[in-house]
N, C-alpha and C positions, 0 to 999 in steps of 0.2 A: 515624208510627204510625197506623194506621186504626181509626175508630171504630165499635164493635162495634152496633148498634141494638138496641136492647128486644126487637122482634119476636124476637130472637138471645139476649138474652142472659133474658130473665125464663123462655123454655123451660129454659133451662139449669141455672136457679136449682132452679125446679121436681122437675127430672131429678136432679139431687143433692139435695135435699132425700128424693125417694123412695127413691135408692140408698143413704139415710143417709149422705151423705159433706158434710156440714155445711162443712166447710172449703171446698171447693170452692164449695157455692153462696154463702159469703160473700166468698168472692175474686171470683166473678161480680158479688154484690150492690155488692161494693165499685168494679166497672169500672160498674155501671148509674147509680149515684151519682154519680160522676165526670164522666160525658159527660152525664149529663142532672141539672141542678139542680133540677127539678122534683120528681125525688122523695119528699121533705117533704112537699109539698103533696099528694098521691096518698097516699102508706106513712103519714101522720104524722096524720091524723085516728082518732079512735075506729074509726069503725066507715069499711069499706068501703063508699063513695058508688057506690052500681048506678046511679043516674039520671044521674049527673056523667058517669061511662063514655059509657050511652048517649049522652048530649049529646053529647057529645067525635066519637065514632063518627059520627053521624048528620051533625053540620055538613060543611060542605064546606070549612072552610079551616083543615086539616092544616097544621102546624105542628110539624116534626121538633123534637126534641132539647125538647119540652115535654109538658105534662100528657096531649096530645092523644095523643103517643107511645108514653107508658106505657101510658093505657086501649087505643090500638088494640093493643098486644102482648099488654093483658089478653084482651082480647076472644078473641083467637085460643085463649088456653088457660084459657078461661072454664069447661068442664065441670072441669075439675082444681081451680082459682082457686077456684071459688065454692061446690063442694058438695063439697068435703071435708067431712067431720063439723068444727065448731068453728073453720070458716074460717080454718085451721091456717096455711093459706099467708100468708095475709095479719097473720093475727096473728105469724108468723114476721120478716116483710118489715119489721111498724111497729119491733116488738121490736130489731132489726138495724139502724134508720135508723143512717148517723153522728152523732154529737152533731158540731156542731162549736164546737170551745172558744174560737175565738179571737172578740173582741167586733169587733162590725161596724163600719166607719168611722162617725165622728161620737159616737159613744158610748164615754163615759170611766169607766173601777171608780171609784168615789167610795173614798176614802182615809180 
């Protein structure tokens, strides 16, 4: 199965999100998740880091399928991304993170 890139799919997100078709862009959000584990780290802060993007963009050592990936796909739909009224998109993206339930190796539920 081939894997879909950011640059592909967070337009996509976006594109359904405008057409109101919410299901589709969480089937999206859910294949961005997937292939790139980084998303947390990007979606899962308060507020949208502009300066971390920049950084990301500007270094020269691009690193697919990580943080660097997501900001360059931001980047490209940065006038939609960032001046929505109420930074809708992005408060959408944290809102939609997956939780994931299951406890990481090494760590035990106390009883």
């Amino acid at each position: 199965m081939m894997t879909i890139p950011p640059q592909m799919l967070l337009p996509l997100i976006l594109l359904s999100l405008k057409q109101g078709d919410e299901l589709s862009a969480k089937r999206y959000y859910k294949e961005l998740q997937k292939t790139n584990k980084d998303c947390r780290k990007v979606f899962g802060k308060r507020d949208f880091d502009l300066e971390k993007m920049v950084e990301a963009i500007e270094d020269f050592t691009y690193r697919p399928y990580s943080e660097d990936d997501i900001y360059l796909a931001i980047s490209h739909v940065l006038t939609d991304f960032a001046f929505v009224p109420n930074v809708y998109y992005y408060e959408w993206l944290k809102k939609n993170l997956i939780k994931n339930a299951a406890p990481k190796k090494g760590i035990q539920k106390k009883k």
